[in-house]
DOVEX-119541 format. One record per residue: x, y, z of N, C-alpha, C, O in turn; residue in three letters. Coordinates in steps of 0.2 Angstrom, whole numbers, plus 5000, padded with zeros to 4 digits. Each point is the difference from the previous one (the first is absolute). Layout:
<mibas>
XYZXYZXYZXYZALA ...
</mibas>
This chain:
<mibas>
492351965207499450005004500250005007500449965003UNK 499250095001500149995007499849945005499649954999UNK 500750045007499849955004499349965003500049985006UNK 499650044989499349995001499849954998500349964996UNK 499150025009499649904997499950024994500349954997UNK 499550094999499949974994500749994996500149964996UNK 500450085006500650004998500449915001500249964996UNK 499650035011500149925001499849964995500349974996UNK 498850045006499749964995500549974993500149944999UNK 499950134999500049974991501049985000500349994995UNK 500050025011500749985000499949915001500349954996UNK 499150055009500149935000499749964996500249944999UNK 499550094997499649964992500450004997499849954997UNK 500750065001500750044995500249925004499849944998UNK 500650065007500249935004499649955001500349975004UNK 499350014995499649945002499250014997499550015003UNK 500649984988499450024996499649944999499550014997UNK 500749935007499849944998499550005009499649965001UNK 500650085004499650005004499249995000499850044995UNK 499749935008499350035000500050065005500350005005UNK 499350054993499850065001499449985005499949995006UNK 499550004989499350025001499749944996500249984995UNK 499350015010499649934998499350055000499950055003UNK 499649914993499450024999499649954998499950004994UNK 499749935009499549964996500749974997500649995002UNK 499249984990500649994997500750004996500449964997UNK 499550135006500450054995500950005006500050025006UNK 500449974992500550005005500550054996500449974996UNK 499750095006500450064998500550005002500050025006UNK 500949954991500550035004500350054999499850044996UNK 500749965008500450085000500250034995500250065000UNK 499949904994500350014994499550024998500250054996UNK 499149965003499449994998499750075002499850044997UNK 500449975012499550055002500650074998499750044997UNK 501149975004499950034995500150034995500250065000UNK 499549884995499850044993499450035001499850054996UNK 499949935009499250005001500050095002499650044997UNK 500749975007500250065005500250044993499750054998UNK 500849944998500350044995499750034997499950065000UNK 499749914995499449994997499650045001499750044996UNK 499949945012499650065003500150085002499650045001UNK 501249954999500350065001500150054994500050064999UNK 499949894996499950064994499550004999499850064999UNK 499549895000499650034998499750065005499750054998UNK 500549955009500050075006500050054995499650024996UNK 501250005002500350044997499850024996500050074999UNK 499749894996499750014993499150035002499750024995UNK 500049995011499550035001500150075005499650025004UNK 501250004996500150055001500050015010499750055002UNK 500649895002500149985004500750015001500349964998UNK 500050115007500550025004500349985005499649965002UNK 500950075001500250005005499750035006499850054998UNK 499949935008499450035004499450014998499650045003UNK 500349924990499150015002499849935000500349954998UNK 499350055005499249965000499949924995500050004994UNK 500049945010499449974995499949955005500349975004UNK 499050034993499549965004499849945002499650004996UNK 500449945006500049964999499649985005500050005006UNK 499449994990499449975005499749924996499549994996UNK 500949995006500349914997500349965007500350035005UNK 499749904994500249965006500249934997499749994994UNK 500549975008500149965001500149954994499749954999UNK 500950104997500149964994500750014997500250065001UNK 500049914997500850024997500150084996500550045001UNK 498949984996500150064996499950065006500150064999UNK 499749915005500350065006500550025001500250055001UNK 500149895001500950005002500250044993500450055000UNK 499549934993500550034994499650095001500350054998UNK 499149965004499950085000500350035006500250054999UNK 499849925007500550025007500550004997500150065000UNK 500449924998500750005002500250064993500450045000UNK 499349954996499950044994500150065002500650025001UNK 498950005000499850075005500650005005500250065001UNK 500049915001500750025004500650024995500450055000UNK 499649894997500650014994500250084998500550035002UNK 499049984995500050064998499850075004500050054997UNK 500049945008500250045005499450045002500050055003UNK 499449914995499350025001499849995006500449975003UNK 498850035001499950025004499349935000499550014996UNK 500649925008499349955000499550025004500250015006UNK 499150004993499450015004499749945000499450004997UNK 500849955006499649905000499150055003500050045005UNK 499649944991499350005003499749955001500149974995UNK 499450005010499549964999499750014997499750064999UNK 500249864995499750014993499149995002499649994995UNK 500250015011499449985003499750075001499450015002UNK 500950044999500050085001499550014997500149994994UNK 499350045008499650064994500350034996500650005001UNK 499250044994500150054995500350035003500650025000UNK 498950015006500150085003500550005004500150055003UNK 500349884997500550005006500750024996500450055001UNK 499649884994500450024993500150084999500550034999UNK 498950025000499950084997500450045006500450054999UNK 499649935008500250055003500550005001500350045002UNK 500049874997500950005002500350024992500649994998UNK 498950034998500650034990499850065003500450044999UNK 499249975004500050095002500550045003500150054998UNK 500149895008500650035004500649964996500550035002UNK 499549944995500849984997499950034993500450044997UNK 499349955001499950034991500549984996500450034998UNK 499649895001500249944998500350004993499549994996UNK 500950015001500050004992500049924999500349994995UNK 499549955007499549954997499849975004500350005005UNK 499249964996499349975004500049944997499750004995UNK 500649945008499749944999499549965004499950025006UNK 499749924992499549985006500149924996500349984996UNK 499150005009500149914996499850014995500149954996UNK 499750085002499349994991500350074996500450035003UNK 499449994993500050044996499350045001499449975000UNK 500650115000499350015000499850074999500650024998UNK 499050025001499950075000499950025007499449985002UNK 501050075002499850015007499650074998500150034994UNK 499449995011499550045000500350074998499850034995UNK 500950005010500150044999500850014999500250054999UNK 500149895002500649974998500450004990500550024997UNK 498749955002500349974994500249965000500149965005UNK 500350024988500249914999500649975007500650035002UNK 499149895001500650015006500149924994499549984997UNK 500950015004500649954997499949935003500050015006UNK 500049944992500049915004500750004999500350014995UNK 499749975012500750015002500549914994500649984999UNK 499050005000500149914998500350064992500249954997UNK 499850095000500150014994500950025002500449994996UNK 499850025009500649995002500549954999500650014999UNK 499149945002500049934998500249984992500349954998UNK 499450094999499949984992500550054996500249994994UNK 500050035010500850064994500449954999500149955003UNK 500150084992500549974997500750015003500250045005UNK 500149934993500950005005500250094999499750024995UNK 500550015008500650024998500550045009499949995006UNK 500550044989500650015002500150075003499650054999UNK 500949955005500150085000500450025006500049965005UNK 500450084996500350035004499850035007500350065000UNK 499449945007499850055004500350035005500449965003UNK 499750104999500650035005499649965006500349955002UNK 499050065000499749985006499950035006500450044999UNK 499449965005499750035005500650025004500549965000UNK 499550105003500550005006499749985007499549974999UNK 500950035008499749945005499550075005499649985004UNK 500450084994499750025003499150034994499550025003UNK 500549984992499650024998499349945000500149935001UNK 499450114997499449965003499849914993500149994994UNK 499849965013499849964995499249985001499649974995UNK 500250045009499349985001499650055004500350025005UNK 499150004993499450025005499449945002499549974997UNK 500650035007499249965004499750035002500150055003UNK 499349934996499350055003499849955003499849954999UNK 500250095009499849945005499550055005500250055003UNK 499149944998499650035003500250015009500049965005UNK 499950114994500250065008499449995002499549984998UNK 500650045009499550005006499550054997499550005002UNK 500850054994499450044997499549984997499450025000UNK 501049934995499349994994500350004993499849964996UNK 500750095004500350034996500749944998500449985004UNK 499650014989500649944997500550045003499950065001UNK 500849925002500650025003500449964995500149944999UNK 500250104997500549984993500850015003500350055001UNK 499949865001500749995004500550024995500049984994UNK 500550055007500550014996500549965002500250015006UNK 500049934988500749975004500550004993499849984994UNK 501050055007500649984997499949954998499649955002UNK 501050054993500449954997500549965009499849955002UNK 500450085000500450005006499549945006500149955002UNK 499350105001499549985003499949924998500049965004UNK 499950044990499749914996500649985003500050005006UNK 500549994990500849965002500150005007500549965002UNK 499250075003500450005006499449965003500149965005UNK 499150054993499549945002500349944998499949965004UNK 500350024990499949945000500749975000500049945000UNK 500650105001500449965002499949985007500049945001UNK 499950105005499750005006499749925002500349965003UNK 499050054994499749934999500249944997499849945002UNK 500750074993500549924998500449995004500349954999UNK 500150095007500349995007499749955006500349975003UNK 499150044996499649975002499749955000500049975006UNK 499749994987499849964998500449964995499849954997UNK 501050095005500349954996499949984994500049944998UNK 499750114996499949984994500549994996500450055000UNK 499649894996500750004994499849984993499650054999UNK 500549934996500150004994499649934999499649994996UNK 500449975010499849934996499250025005499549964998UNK 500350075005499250025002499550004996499950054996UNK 499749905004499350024994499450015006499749965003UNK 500050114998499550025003499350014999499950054996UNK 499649915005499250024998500250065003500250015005UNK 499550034989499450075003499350014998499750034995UNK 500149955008499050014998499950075005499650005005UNK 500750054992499950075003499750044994500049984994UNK 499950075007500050074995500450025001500250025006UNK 500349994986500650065001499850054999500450034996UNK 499249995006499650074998500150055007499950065002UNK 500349875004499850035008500549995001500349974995UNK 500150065011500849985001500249945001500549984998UNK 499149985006500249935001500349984996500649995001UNK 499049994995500049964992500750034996500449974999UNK 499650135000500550004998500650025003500450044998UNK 499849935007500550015005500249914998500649995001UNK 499149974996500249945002500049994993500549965000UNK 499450064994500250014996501050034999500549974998UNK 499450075003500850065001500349955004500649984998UNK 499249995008500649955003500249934997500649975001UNK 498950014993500349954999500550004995500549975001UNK 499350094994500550014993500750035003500649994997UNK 499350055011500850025000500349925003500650005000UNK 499249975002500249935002500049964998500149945002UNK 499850074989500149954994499349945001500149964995UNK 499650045008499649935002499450024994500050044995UNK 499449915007499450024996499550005005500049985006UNK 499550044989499450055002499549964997499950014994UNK 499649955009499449964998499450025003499849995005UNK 499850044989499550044999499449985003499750044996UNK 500049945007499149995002499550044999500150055003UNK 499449944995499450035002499950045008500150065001UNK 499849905001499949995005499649955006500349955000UNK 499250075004499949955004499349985001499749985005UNK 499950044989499449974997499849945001499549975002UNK 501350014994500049934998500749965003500549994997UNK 499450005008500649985007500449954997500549995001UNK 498949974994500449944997500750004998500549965001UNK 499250114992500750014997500650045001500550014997UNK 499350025010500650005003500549965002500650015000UNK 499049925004500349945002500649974991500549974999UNK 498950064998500149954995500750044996500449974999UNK 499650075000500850055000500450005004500549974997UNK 499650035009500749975005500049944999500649985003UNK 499049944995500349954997500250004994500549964999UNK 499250064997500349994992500550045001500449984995UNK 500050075007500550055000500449965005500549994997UNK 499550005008500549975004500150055005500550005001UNK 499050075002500150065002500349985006499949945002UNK 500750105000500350015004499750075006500150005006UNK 499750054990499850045004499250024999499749994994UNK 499950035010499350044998499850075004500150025006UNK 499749994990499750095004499250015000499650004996UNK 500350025011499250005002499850055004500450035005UNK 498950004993499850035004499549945008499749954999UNK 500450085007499449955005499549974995499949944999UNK 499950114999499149954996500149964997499749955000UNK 500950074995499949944995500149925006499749955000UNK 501050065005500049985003499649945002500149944999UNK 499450105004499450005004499749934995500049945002UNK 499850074992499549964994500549934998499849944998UNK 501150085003500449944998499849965007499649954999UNK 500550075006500049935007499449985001499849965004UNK 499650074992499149985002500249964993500049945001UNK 500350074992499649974995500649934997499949944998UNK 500850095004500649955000500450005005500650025000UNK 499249955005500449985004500749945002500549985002UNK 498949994995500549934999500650024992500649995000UNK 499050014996500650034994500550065002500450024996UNK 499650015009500550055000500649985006500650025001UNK 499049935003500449965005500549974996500650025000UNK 499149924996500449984996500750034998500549975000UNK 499550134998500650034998500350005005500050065000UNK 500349915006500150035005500750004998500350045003UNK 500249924992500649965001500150044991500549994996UNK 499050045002500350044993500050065000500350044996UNK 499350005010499950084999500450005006499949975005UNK 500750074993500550045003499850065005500350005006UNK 499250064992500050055003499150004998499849974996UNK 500050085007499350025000500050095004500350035005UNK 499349994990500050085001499550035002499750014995UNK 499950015011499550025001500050075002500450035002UNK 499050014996499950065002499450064997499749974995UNK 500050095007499850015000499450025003499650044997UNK 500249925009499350005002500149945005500349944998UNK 499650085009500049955006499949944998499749994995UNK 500449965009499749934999500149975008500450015004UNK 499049964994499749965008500749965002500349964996UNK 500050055011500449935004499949934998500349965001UNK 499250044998499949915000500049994991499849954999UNK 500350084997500149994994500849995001500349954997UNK 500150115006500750005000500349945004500549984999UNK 499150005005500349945005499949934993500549984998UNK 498950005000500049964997500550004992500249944998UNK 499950115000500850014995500549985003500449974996UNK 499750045011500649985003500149904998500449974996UNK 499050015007499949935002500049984991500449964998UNK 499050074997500249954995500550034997499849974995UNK 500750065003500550004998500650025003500350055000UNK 500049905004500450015005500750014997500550005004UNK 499850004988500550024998500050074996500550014997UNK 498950025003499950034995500350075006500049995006UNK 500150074989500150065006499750044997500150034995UNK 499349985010499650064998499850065004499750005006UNK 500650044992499850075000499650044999499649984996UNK 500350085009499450035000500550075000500550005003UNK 499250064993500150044998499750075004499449995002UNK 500850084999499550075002500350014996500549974998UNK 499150104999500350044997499550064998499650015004UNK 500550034992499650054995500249994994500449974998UNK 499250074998500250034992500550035001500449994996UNK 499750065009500550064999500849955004500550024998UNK 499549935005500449985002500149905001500249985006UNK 499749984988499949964999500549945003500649994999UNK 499149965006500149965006500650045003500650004999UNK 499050035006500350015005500349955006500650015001UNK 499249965001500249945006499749934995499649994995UNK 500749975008499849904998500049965007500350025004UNK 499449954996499949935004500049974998499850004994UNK 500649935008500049924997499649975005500350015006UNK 499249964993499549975003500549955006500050015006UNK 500449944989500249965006500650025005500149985005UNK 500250064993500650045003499750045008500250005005UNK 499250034992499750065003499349975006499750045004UNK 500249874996499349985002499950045005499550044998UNK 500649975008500050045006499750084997499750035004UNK 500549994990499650075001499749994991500250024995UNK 499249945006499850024994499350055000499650004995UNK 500350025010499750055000500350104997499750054999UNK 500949935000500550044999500250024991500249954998UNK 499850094998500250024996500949995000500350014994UNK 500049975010500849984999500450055000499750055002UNK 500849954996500650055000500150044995499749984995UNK 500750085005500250034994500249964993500249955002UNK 499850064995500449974994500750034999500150055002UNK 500349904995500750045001500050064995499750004995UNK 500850075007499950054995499650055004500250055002UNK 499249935001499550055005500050005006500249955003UNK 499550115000500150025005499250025002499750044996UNK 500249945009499550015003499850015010500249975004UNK 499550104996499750035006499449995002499549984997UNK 500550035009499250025001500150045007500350005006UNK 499150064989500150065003499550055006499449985002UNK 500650064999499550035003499750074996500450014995UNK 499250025005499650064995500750055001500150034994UNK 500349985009500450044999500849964997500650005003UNK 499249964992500749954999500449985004500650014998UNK 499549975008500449995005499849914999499549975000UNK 501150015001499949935003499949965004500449995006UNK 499249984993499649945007500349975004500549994997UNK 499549985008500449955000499649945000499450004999UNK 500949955002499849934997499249995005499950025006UNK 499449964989499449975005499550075000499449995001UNK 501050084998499650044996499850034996500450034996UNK 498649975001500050014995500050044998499750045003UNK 500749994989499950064998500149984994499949944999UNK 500350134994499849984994500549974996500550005004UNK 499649974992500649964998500150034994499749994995UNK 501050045005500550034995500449974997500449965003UNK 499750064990500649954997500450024998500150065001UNK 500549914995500550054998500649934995500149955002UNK 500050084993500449954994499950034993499650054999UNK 500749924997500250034993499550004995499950044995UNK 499649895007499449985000499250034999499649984997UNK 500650085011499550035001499850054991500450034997UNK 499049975002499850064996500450095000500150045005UNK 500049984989500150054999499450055000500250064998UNK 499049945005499750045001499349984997499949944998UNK 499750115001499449984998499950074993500250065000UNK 499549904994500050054994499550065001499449985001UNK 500850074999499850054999499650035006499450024999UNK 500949975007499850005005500750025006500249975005UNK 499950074993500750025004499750015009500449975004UNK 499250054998499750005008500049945000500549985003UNK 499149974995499949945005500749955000500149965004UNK 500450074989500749975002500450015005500549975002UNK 499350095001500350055004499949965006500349965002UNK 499150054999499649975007500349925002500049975005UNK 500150014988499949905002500850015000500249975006UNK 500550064990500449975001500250085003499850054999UNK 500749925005500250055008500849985001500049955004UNK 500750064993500649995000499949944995499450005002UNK 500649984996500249954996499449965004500049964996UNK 499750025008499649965005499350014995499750054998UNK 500149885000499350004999499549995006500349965004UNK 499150074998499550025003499449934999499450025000UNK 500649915000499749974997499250015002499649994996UNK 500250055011499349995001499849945004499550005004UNK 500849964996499849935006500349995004500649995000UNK 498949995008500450025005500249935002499749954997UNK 500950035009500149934999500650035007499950055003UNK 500549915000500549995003500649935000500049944999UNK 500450095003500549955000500249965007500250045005UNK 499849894996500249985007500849985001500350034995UNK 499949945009500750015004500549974994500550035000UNK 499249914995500549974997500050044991500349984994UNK 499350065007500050034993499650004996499950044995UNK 499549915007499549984993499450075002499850025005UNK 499949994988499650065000499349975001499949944999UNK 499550105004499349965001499650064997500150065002UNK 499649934993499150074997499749985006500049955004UNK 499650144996499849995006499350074999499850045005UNK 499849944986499850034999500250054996500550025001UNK 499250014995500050064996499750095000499550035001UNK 501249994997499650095002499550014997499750055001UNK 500249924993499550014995499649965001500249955003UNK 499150064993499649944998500249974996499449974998UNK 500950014999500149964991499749925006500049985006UNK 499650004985499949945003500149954996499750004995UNK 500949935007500249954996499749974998499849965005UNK 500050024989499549944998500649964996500450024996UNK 499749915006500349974996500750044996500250004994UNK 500150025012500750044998499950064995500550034999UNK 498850004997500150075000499850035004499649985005UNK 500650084995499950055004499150054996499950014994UNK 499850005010499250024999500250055003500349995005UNK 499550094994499850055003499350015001499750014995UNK 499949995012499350005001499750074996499450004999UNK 500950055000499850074997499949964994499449994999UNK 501149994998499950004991499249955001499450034999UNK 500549945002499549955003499450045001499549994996UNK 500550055009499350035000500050074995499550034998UNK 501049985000499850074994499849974994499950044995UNK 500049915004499749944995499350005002499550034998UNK 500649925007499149995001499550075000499550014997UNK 500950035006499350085003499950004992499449995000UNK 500950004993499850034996499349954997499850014994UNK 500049935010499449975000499650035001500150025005UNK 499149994992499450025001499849995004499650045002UNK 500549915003499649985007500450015007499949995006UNK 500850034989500750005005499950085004500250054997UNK 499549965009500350085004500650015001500450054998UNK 500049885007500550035005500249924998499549954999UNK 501350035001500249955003500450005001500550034998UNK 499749915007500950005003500149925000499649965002UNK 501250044995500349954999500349975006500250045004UNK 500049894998500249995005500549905000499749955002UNK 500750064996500449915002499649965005499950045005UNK 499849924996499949945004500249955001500049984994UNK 500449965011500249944999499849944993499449975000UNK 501050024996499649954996499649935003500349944999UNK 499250055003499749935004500349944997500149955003UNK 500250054989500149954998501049994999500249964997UNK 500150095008500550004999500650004993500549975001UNK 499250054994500250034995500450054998500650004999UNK 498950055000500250064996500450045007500350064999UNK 499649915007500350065009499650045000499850015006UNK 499750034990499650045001499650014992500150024994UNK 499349975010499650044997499750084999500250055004UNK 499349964991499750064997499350015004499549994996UNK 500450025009499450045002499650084998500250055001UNK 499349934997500050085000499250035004499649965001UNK 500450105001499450025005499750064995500350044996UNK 499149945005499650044993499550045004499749985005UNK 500250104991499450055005499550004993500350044997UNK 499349935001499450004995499750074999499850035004UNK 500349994991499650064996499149985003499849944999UNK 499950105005499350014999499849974995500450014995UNK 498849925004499850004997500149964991499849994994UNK 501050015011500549964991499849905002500149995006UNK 499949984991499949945002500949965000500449994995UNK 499650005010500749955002500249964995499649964998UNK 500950045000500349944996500349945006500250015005UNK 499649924991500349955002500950015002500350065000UNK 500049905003500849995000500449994993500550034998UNK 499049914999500150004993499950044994500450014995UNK 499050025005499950064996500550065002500350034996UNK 499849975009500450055001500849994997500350044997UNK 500149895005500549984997499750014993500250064998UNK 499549894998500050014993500150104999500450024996UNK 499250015006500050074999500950024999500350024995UNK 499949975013500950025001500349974995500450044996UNK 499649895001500649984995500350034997500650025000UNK 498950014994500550044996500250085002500250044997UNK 499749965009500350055002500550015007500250055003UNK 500049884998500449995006500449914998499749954997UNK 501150075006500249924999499849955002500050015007UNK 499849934992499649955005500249995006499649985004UNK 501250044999500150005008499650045003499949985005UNK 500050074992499650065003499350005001499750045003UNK 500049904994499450005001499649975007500349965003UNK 499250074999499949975008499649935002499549984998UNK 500850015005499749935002499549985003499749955000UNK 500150125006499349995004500050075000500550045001UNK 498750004998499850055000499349995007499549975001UNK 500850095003499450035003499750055000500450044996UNK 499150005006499450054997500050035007499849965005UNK 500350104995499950005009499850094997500250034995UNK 499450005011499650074998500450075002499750065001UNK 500949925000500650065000500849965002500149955001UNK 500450114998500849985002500050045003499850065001UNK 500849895003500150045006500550055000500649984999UNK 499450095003500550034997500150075008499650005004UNK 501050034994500250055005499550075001499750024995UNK 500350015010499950094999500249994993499549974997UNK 500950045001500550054995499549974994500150044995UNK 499549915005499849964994500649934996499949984994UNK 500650005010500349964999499749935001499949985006UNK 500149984989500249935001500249975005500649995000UNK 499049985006500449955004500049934998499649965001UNK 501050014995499949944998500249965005500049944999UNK 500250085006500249965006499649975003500149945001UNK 499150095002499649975002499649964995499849945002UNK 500150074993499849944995500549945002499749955001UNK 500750065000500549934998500249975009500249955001UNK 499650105004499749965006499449985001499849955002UNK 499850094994499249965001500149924997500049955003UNK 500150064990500249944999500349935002499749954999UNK 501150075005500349975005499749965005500249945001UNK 499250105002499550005005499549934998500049955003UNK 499750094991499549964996500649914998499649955000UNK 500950045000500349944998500049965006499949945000UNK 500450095006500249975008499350005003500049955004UNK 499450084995499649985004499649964998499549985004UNK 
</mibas>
């Protein structure tokens, strides 16, 4: 078997099977354990007619039988699709349409409309042992697609290597110094990369990986890094946000047992980051940039770094990073332009989209889209976005896919999507949206209107404040000015 994480993986389960793997509630999976689990899962793969580069779905989170159909689906040299299991139908329909999956698991078992039967992924869990021999993946052949929503609207299907994974998350345990004896809460979905990047970093670093819900219930968060003894945790700001308003004093308390702390995906206010510094003054926390296509790009350590924590931090060791001008030429330090990256890490393209790969990756240089600059001593600053995408609580929202939902409401003519500060400093931004009303249709409430979106949009995606205004503002040409929406707005806040 070649030099790949899953190759590691099951090398180190072989060596140290009495290890904990994977915690969940009361269920503790060790390495000897995940795998039989993984093997298991790899033939039942097999036995449903599950090859080399194709497809399986996985629109499940945050439970051990995800890990035994991940690693599975590698083993055998197959191709993982992690979906949010919170996804519509129709979200599910369009990403089998473009991968054309030979099996579909979700949390439950069910008859999908146009799918057909998708599989609960917990029946992974329930196979019986067996055995078997796998050649396994080579280091360049694909192991994961992510569908991570483009500025158009349109799902962007990330292609990342066997190679790509291995080089993120060795990358990152250089960093955060992950080792064998590490047990980390993650109250993430491994369905988004966070979650599954923190995943893949613990098992090639031998340590464990302690499951959460999430931050619902902030208690049991707290209450998992004490019964566990966590030495490390991975968060997005928001959750952040609800531990320091809900546990503050319980998470002080860890200041002298949690080793490292991982932040990322979605700004967080300075005075959140100063106050981490103050209650946990041994702990070393990190703040992550990155993309889907190129996962943690730069790190900050809060106390290392206090002088610039308005800053995204340094490269990560392994990459390389510019910032450039529209003709890729390089800035010099204090000017802004777009920020390109470059590592083993970066993505091998986008599926079935050879143009926009072209366009994004330029010599081996990824094209990230966000504009930022570098000062005198190295450290990198965002400085805005070429796109509109807008971050709610570390996902990314395209305002297109947003209003191509709503117009198809009755009372909906015209709308445009737009991020807003979150008032309550949570989520960094909220979902605004601006509505042109059909003649004569009667307005839906905020809430009627959300109830309407659910089943057809993720809950991040739903909008938080809706205004009704009797046109948008757009160019000659008939374009969308979302810029003046989002100064009006600006206006509307400062004045």
């Amino acid at each position: 078997m070649s030099n790949t994480l899953v190759a590691r993986l099951m090398e180190r389960a072989t060596r140290s099977p009495e290890q904990p793997a994977i915690v969940a509630g009361e269920q503790v999976v060790t390495y000897g354990e995940l795998r039989q689990r993984i093997l298991a899962a790899a033939a039942e793969l097999t036995s449903l007619g599950v090859g080399r580069g194709d497809g399986v779905i996985l629109a499940a989170s945050g439970t051990p039988a995800f890990a035994y159909g991940y690693f599975a689906t590698h083993l055998i040299g197959a191709m993982a699709v992690p979906m949010d299991p919170q996804a519509p139908d129709t979200r599910l329909a369009h990403v089998a349409g473009r991968v054309e999956p030979r099996a579909v698991f979700g949390a439950r078992a069910y008859e999908h409309p146009t799918l057909g039967p998708v599989r609960a992924i917990d029946e992974l869990a329930e196979l019986p042992d067996r055995g078997g021999e796998h050649e396994g993946p080579a280091l360049d052949d694909l192991a994961d697609l992510l569908f991570t929503t483009g500025t158009s609207g349109t799902p962007k299907g990330v292609m990342l290597t066997h190679r790509n994974i291995l080089a993120a998350a060795t990358n990152i345990n250089s960093v955060l110094n992950n080792d064998a004896t590490d047990r980390e809460v993650v109250p993430l979905p491994l369905s988004h990369s966070f979650g599954l990047g923190r995943l893949r970093c613990n098992v090639l670093a031998g340590g464990t990986v302690i499951l959460v819900g999430g931050f619902k219930m902030p208690g049991e968060v707290i209450s998992a890094m004490q019964r566990w003894k966590a030495t490390g945790f991975a968060v997005v700001p928001a959750g952040m946000a609800v531990l320091v308003r809900f546990g503050r004093d319980e998470l002080a308390a860890l200041k002298d047992q949690l080793k490292y702390m991982e932040f990322g995906s979605a700004p967080m206010p300075l005075a959140t980051k100063e106050l981490l510094v103050e209650l946990l003054p041994h702990t070393r926390v990190w703040m992550h940039y990155g993309l889907t296509e190129a996962s943690r790009c730069t790190f900050i350590e809060f106390h290392d770094s206090s002088e610039h924590l308005d800053s995204i931090g340094k490269p990560t060791p392994n990459v390389e990073i510019r910032v450039v001008d529209e003709q890729h030429g390089e800035l010099p330090a204090g000017e802004v332009g777009e920020i390109i990256v470059k590592g083993e890490m970066v993505t091998a393209g986008y599926w079935q989209d050879p143009e926009r790969s072209r366009k994004t990756l330029v010599d081996g240089w990824l094209h990230t889209g966000d504009l930022g600059y570098k000062d005198e001593q190295g450290y990198i600053y965002l400085h805005g976005r070429k796109g509109d995408m807008i971050n709610v609580g570390g996902f990314n929202v395209s305002p297109v896919e947003v209003e191509e939902v709503l117009v198809r409401h009755d009372a909906i003519e015209a709308a445009a999507c737009i991020g807003i500060p979150d008032p309550g400093e949570v989520s960094g931004e909220i979902i605004k949206v601006f509505l042109v009303p059909v003649d004569g249709a009667d307005r839906p409430s905020r809430r009627e209107l959300v109830q309407w979106l659910k089943p057809r949009l993720e809950p991040y995606k739903l909008p938080a404040a809706v205004e009704w205004i009797s046109s948008l503002p757009k160019t000659d040409s008939g374009k969308l000015q979302r810029g003046v929406l989002r100064e009006r707005e600006a206006a509307a806040r400062t004045g």
